[in-house]
C-alpha positions as a Markdown table, in Angstrom:
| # | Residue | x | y | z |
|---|---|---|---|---|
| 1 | Unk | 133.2 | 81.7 | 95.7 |
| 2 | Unk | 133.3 | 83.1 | 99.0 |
| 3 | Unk | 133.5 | 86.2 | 100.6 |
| 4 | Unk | 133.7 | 87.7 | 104.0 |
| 5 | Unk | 131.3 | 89.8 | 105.3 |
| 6 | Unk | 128.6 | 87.6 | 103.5 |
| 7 | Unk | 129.9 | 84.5 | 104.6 |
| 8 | Unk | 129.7 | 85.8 | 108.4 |
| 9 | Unk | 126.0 | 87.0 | 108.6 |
| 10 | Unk | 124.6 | 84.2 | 105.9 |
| 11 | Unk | 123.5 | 81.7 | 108.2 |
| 12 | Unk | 121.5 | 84.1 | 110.6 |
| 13 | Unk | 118.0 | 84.8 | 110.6 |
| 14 | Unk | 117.6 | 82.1 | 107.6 |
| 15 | Unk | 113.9 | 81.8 | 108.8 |
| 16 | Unk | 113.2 | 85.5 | 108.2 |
| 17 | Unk | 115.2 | 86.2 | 105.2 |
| 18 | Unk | 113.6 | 83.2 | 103.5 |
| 19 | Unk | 109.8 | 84.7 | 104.4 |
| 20 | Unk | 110.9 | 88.5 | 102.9 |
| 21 | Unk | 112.5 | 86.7 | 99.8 |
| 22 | Unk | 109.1 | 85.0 | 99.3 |
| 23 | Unk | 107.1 | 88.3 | 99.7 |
| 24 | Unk | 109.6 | 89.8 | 97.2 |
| 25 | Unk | 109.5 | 87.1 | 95.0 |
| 26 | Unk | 106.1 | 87.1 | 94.6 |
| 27 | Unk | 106.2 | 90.8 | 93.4 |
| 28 | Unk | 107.9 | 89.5 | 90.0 |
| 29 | Unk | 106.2 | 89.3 | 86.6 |
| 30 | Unk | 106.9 | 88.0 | 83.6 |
| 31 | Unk | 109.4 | 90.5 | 81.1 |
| 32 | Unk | 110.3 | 92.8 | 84.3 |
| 33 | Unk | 113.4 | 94.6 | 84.6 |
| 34 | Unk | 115.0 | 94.7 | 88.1 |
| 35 | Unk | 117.4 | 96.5 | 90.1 |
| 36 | Unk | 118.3 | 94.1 | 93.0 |
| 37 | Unk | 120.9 | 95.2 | 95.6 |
| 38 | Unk | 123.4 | 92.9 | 97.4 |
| 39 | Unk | 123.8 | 91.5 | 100.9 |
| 40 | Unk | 123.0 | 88.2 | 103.0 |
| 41 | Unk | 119.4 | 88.0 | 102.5 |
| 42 | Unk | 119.9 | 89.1 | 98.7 |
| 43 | Unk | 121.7 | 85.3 | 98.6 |
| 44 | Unk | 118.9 | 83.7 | 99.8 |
| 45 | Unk | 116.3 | 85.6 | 97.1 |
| 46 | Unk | 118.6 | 84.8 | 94.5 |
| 47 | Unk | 118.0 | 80.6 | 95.2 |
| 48 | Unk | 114.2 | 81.4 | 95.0 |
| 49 | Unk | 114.5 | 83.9 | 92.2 |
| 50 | Unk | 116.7 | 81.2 | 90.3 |
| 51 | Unk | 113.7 | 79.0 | 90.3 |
| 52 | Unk | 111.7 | 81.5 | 88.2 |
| 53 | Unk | 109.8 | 80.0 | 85.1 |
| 54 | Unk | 109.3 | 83.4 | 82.9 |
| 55 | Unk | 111.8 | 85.8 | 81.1 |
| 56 | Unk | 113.2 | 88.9 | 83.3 |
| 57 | Unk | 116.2 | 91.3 | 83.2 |
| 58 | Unk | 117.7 | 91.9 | 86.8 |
| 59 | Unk | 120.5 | 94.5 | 86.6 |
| 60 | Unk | 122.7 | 93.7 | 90.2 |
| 61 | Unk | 125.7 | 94.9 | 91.4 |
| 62 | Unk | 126.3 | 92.0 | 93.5 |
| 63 | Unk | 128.4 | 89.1 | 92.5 |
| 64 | Unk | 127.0 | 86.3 | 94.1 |
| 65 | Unk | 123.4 | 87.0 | 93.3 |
| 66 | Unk | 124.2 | 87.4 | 89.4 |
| 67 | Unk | 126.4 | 84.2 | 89.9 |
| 68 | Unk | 123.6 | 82.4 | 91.5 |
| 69 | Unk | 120.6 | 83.1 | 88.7 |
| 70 | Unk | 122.6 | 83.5 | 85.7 |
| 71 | Unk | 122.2 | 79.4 | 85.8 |
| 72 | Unk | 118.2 | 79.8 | 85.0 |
| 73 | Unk | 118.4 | 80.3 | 81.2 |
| 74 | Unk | 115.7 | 82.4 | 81.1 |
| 75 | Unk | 117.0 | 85.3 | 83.3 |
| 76 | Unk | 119.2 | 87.8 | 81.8 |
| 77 | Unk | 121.7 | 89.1 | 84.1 |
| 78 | Unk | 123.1 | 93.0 | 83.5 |
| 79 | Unk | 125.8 | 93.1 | 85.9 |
| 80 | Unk | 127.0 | 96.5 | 86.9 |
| 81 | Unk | 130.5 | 97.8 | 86.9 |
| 82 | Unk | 132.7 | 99.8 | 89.8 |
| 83 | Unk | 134.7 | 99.4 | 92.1 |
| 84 | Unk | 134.8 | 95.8 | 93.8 |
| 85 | Unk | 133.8 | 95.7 | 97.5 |
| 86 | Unk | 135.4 | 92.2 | 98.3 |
| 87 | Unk | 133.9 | 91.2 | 101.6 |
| 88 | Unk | 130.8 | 91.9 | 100.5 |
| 89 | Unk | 130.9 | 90.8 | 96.4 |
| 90 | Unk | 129.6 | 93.8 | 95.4 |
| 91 | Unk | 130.1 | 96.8 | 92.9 |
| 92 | Unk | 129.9 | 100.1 | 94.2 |
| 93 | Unk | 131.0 | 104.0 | 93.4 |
| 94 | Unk | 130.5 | 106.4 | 90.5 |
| 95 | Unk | 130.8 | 103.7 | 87.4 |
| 96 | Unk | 128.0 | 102.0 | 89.4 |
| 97 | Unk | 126.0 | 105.3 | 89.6 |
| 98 | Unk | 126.2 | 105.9 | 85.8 |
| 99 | Unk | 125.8 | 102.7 | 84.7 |
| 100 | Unk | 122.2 | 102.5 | 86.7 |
| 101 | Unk | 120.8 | 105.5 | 84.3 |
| 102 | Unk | 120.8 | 103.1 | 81.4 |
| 103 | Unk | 118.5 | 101.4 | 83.1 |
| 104 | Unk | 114.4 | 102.4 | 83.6 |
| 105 | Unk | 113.9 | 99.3 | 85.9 |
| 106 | Unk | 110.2 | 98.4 | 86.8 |
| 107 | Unk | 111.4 | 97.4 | 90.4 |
| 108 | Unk | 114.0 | 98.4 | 93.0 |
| 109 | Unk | 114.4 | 95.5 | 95.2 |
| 110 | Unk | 117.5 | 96.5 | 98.3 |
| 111 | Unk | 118.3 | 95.2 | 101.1 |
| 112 | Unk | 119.7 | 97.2 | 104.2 |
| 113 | Unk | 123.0 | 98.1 | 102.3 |
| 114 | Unk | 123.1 | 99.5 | 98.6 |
| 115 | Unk | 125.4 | 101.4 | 95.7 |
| 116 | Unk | 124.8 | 105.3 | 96.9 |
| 117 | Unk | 128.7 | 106.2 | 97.4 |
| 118 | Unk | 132.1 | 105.0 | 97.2 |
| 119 | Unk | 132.2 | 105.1 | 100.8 |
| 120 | Unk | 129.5 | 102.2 | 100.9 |
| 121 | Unk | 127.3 | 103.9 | 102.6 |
| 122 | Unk | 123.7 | 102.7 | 103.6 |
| 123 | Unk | 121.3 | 102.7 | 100.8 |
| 124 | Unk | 119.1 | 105.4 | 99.2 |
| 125 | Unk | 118.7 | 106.0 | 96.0 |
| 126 | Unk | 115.7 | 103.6 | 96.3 |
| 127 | Unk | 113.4 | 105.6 | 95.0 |
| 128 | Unk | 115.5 | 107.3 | 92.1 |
| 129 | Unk | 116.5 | 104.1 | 91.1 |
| 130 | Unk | 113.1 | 103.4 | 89.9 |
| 131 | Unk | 112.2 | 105.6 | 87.0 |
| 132 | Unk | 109.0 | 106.5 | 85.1 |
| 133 | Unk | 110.3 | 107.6 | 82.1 |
C-alpha cells in the first residue's frame, strides 16, 4: 500500500517521531478506546502500538495505521467512513464527523493534520472528540 503525501514526509524526522510515539504510547492502558488521527508520524505509532500486549479499541480514520495494527489480535480496529483523501490514506468530511459521535473515546491522540472538514483542514476538534459522557 502506498500513498503519496505519506510516502514523501515518512522518512523525515524518524528520530523525533519515534520519541513522541513512545511518549504517546506509553499513555495507553489496558480496555481504552482511542481516537487516533492520521499522518507520517501516526505510521510510526502504529508499529509501536502494534506491539501492544492488552485489549483496546482505536477508532482511526486513517488507512495505513488501521492496516498496520489490525495484525495484533488483540486490538480492535473501528475504522471510520468518508470521503477517501488518497495521498494521504485517510477518511475525512461529514460521514467522518458523524460517525465519531458514536464514539465516547478515552483518548484523542492527532497529529498535525485531522478529520475537522471536507476541505482537510488542520485539526481541531481535539478536544470535542474526547467526551465525558
Amino acid at each position: 500500500m502506498s500513498f503519496r503525501g505519506i510516502d514523501e514526509r515518512k522518512n523525515f524526522m524518524t528520530v523525533e517521531r519515534d520519541q513522541i510515539s513512545q511518549i504517546a504510547i506509553q499513555l495507553i492502558e489496558p480496555n481504552d478506546l482511542l481516537l487516533v488521527g492520521g499522518g507520517s508520524t501516526t505510521i510510526r505509532f502504529a508499529l509501536k502500538f502494534a506491539m501492544l500486549r492488552f485489549p483496546v479499541t482505536v477508532v482511526t480514520h486513517s488507512l495505513p495505521f488501521a492496516t498496520i495494527v489490525s495484525k495484533n489480535s488483540l486490538i480492535n480496529v473501528e475504522m471510520l467512513p468518508g470521503k477517501l483523501h488518497a495521498d494521504e490514506g485517510l477518511t475525512y468530511g461529514t460521514n467522518t464527523l458523524r460517525a465519531i459521535d458514536r464514539f465516547a473515546a478515552h483518548k484523542p491522540l492527532s497529529a498535525r493534520r485531522g478529520l475537522t472538514s471536507a476541505d482537510f483542514m488542520p485539526y481541531g476538534a481535539g478536544r470535542s472528540l474526547c467526551r465525558d459522557d
